[in-house]
C-alpha positions in Angstrom: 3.8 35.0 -63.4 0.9 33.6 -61.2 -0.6 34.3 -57.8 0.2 31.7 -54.6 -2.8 30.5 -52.7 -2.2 28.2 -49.6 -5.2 27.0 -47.8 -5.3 25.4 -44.2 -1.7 24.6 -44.7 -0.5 21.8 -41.7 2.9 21.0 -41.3 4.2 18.2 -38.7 7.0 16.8 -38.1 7.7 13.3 -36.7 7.0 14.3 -33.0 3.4 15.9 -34.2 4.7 19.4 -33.4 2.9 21.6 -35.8 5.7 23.6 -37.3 3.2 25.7 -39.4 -0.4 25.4 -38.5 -3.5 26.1 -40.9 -2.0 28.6 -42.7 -3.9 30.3 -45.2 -3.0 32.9 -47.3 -3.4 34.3 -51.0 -0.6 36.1 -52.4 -1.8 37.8 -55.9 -0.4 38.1 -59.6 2.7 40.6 -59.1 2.9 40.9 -55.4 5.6 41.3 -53.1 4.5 39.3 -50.3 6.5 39.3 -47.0 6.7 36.4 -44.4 8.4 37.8 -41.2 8.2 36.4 -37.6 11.2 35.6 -34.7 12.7 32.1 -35.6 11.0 29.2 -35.0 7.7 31.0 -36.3 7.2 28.6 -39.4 8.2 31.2 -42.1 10.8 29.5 -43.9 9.3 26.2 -43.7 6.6 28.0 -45.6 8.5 29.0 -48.1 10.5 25.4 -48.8 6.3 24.0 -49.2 5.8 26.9 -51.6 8.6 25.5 -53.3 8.6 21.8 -52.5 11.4 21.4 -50.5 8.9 20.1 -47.7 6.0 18.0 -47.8 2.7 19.2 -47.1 0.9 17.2 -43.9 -2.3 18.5 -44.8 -3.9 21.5 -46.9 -3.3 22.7 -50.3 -0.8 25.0 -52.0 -1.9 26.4 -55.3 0.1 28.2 -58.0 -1.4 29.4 -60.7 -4.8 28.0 -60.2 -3.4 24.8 -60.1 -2.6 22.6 -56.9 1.2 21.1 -56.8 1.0 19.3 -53.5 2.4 16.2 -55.7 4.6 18.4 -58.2 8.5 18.3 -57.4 10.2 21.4 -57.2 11.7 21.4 -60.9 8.0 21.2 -62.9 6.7 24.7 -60.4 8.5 26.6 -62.3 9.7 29.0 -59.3 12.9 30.5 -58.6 14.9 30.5 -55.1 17.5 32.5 -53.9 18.9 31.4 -50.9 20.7 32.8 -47.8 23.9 31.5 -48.4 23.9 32.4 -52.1 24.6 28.6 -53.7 27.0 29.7 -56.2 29.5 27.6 -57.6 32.6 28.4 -57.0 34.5 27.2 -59.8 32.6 28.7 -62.0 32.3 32.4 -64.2 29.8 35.3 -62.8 28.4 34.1 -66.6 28.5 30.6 -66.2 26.8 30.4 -62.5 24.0 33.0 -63.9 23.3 30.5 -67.5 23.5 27.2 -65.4 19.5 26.7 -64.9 19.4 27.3 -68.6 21.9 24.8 -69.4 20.4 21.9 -68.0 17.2 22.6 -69.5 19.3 22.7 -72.3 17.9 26.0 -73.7 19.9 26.6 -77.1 23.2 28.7 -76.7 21.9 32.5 -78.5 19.0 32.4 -76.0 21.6 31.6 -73.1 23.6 34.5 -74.5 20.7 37.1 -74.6 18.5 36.5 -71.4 22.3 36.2 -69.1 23.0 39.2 -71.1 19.8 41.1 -70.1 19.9 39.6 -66.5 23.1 41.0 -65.7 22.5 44.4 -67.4 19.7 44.2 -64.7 21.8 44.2 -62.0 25.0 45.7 -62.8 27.4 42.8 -63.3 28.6 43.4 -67.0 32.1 44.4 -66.2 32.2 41.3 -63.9 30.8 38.3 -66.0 34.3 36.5 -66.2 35.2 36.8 -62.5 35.0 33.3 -60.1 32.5 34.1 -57.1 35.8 34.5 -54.6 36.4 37.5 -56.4 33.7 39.4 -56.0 31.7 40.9 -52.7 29.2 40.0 -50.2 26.2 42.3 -52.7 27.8 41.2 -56.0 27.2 37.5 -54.5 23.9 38.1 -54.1 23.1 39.9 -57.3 24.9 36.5 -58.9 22.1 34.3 -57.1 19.6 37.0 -58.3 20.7 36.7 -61.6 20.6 33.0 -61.8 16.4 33.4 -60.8 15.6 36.0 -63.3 16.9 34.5 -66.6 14.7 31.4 -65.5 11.8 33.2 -66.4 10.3 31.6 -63.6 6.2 32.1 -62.5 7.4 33.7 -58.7 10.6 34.7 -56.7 11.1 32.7 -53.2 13.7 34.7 -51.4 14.9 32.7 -47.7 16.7 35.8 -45.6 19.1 36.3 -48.8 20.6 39.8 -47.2 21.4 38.1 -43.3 24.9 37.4 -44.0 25.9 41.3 -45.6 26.8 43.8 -43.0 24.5 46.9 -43.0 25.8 49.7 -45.4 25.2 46.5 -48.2 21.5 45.3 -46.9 20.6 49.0 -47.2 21.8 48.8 -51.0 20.5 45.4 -51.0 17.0 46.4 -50.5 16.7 49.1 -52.9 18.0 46.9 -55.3 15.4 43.7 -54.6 12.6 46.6 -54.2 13.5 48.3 -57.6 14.1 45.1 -59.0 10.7 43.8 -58.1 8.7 46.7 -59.2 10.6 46.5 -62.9 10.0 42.8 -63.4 6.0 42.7 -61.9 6.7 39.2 -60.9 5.2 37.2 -57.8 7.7 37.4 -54.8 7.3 35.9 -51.4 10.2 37.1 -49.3 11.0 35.6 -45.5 12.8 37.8 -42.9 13.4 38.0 -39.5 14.4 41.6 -40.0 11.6 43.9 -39.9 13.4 47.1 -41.5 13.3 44.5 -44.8 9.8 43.6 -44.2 8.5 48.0 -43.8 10.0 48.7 -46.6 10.1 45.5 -49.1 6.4 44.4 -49.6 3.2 45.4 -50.7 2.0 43.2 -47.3 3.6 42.0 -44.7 2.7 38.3 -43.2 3.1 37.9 -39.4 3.9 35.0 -37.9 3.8 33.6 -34.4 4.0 29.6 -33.5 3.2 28.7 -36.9 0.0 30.9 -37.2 -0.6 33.9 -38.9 -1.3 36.6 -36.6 -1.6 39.7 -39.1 -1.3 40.5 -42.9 -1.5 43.7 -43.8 0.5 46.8 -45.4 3.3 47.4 -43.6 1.2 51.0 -42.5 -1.4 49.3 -41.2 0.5 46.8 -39.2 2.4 49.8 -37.6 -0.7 52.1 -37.2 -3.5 49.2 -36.4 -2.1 46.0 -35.2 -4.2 43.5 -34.4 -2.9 42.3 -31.0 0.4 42.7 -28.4 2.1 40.5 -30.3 2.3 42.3 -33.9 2.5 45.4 -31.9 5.5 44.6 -30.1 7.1 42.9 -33.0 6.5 45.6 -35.1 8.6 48.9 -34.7 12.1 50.0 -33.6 12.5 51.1 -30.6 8.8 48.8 -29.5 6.0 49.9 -28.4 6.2 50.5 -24.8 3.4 49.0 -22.7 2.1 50.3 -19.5 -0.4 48.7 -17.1 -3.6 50.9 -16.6 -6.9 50.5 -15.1 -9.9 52.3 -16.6 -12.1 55.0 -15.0 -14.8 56.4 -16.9 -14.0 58.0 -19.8 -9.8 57.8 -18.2 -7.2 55.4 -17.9 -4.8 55.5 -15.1 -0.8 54.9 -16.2 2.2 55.3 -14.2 2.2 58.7 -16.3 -1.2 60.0 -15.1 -4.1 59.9 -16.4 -5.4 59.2 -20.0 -8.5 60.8 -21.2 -10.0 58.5 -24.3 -12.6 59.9 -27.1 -16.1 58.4 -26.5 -15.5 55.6 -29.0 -12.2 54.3 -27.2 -14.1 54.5 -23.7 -16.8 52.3 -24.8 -14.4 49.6 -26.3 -12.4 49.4 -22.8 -15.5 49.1 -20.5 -16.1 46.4 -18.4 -12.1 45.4 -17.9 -10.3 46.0 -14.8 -6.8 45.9 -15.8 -5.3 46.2 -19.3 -2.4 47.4 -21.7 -2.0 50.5 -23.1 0.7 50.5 -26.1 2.5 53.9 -26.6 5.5 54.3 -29.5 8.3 55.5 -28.9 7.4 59.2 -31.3 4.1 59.3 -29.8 6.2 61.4 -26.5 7.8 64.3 -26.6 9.2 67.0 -24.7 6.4 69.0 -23.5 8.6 72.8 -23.9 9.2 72.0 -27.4 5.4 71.1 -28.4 2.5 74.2 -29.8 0.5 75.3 -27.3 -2.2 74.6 -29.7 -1.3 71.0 -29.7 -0.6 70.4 -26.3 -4.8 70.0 -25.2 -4.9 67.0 -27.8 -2.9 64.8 -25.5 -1.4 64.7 -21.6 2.0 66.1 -19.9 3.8 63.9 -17.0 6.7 64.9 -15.6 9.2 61.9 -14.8 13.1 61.8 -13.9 15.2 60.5 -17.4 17.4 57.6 -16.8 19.7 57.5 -20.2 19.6 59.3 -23.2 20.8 58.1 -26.1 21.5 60.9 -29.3 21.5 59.9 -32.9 22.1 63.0 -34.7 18.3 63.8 -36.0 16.5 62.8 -32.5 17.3 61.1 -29.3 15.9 58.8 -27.1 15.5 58.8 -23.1 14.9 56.5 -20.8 12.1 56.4 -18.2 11.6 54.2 -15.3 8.2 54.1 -13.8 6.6 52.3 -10.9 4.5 49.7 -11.1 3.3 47.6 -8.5 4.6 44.1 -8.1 1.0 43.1 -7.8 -0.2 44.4 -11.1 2.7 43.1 -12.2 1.9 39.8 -11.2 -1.6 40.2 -12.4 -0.6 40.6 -16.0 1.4 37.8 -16.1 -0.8 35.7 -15.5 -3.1 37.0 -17.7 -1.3 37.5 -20.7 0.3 34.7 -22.2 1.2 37.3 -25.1 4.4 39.5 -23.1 7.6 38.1 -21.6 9.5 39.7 -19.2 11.1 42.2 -21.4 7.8 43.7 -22.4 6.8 44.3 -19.3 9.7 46.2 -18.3 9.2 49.0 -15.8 10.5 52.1 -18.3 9.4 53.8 -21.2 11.3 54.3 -24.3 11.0 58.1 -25.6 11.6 59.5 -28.7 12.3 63.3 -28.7 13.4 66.2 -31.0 17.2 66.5 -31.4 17.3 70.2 -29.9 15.5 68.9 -26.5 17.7 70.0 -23.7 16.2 67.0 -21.4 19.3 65.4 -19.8 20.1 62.2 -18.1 19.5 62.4 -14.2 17.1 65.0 -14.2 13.3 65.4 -13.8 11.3 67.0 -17.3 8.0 67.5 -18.4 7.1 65.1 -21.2 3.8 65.3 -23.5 2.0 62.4 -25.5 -0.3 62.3 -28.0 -3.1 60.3 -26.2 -5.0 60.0 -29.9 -2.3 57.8 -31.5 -2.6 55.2 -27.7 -3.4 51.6 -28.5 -5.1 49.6 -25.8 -4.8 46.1 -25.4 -6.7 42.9 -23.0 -3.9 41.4 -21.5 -5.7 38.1 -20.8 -6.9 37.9 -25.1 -3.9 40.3 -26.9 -6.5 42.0 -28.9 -6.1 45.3 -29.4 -9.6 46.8 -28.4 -9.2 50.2 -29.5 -7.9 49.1 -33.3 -9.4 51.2 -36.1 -10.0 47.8 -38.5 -11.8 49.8 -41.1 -9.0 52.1 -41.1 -6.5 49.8 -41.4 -7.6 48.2 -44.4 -8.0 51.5 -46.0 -4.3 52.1 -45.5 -3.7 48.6 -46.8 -6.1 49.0 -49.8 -4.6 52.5 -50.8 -0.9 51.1 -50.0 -1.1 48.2 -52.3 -2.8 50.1 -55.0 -0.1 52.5 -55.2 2.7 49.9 -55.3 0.9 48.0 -58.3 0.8 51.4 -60.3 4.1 51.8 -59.5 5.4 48.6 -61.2 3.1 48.7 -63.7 4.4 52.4 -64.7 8.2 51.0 -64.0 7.3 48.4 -66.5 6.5 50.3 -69.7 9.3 52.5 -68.9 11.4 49.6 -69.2 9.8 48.4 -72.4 9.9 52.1 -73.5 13.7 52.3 -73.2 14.2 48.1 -74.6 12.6 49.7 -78.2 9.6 47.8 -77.5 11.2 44.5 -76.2 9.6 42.7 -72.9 11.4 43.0 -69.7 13.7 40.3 -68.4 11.8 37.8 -66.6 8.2 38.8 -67.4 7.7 36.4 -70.5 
């Protein structure tokens, strides 16, 4: 195993377009590191440096303490599983998983034991003798898994390896990458483009934007204290809705009334004449279903629902607002962080699954005005972000996942008589 450091990582192409620009980043001994972004952000041109697969420009890439800018991909010892899975085709479930270990012409009872292990890993005993046409989409993948761990490689480099598996398999996919993961200890870097995989697979999440990092951080703390609009749009199903306001006092004023903000919150906002405030989806509900108790701790608005949409254990609704083509304007041309569909003119609204709001009619709504972000259009930064906070959640959240392993680990060893786990060395 062995931590990844890359520092002030350039790469450009032949047109001088910098495809990732001075990226750095330190990935630790063990962690599950996750590089996520919309395409085109640089992520999986980081991962081919981190591999080799692409030259550096400028900047250094480190691997165990030592720098492989010059190495080529076979003497870094790393192990990639790619999207399209890179089996061959007419070979055995066993023979595709031993075939690293045959060319480096590793002697046949070690071949035996460590495909043995790897496949008792993940499942594929009963299908070692079957050609990859005959199995499915997950077994595919867990193949291509396979094939990485009896390498005994110093990290996992994973390039969107669940995008071509329909839903019901990523969902088993995950838990079986996550579990996986945690068992073996060893270094993964993971890219995405989905981020359900990126909340729920790593210890930290790496955002990317234009080839820059823009956040990296627990996937908690990127959820709960982003850093700007962009990682707060990004971040979150249904996004974050963002509404124009204009601060008075100790107030902001929204298409949904007025916001009263904490001293702390009113100070951070002063001096700005128009900006964003960011509102999730679960930070609204409907105001006759909320504790009277709870109901001073943030504001009602009553608005007219557009669409509702039900999913069994909550529902959304719709809600236009007005906002004036001029302010509209305005932030436009201040913020080069929205496009168009962020600055839509309704409000996405989670409720409680026994709310009797219904489509075409006016309700009463309440949000919690304590859980509000607040953004300068003009910047992105998020002026009301709690940073100490957030790397609190990010501390605690990455502690827990290494005890985690590290627990999954001797349980392994516990229940192999004493033997080390597949992969670990």
């Amino acid at each position: 195993m062995a931590s990844i450091e890359m520092n002030n990582i350039v790469k450009k192409y032949g047109d001088g377009f910098p495809a990732v620009n001075d990226v750095s980043l330190d990935i630790a001994d063990g962690e599950f590191m996750i590089l996520v972004g919309p395409s085109g952000c640089g992520k999986s041109t980081l991962l081919r440096m981190i591999v080799g697969l692409e030259d550096i420009t400028s900047g250094d890439m480190v691997i165990g303490g030592k720098r492989v800018n010059d190495l080529a991909p076979r003497d870094r010892n790393l192990s990639m599983v790619f999207q399209n899975y890179a089996l061959y085709p007419h070979m055995t479930v066993y023979e595709n998983i031993a075939f690293p270990l045959r060319l480096s012409k590793t002697p046949d009872d070690e071949v035996r034991r460590r495909v043995t292990e790897a496949s008792d890993v993940l499942e594929l005993e009963e299908h070692l003798e079957r050609k990859p046409a005959n199995l499915s989409g997950g077994q595919r993948q867990r193949v291509a898994m396979g094939r990485a761990i009896v390498r005994q490689a110093d990290a996992f480099l994973f390039d969107e390896p669940l995008s071509n598996l329909d839903a019901k398999l990523r969902g088993q996919m995950r838990t079986e990458i996550s579990r996986l993961q945690r068992r073996l200890g060893i270094t993964t870097v993971y890219v995405t483009h989905d981020q359900t995989e990126a909340m729920t697979l790593g210890d930290r999440v790496c955002v990317l934007r234009k080839g820059k990092i823009q956040q990296v951080a627990s996937p908690r703390e990127l959820y709960e204290q982003p850093v700007n609009l962009f990682v707060a749009g990004f971040i979150g199903s249904p996004p974050m809705n963002f509404l124009p306001a204009t601060p008075e006092g100790n107030r902001l004023r929204t298409p949904f009334g007025e916001i009263e903000l904490d001293e702390k919150r009113a100070a951070a906002v002063a001096g700005h004449d128009l900006l964003l405030v960011g509102i999730r989806p679960e930070y609204f509900d409907d105001a006759s279903l909320v504790d009277e108790a709870k109901l001073p701790l943030g504001s009602t608005f009553r608005a007219k629902v557009d669409v509702t949409e039900w999913l069994g254990d909550s529902q959304y609704a719709y809600i236009p607002y007005d906002a004036p083509d001029s302010i509209r304007t305005q932030l436009r041309d201040l913020s080069k962080e929205l496009d168009s569909e962020e600055l839509r003119t309704q409000a996405i609204v989670s409720i409680d699954a026994t709310s009797r709001i219904r489509e075409g009619r006016e309700a009463e709504f309440w949000l919690d005005s304590r859980k509000i972000h607040v953004f300068d259009p003009q910047s992105g930064e998020n002026l009301t972000r709690d940073a100490e906070a957030g790397a609190e959640l990010t501390r605690l959240a990455t502690q827990d996942r290494m005890e985690q392993a590290e627990e999954a680990r001797g349980r392994d060893t516990d229940a192999r008589g004493g033997a080390t786990a597949v992969g670990v060395g």
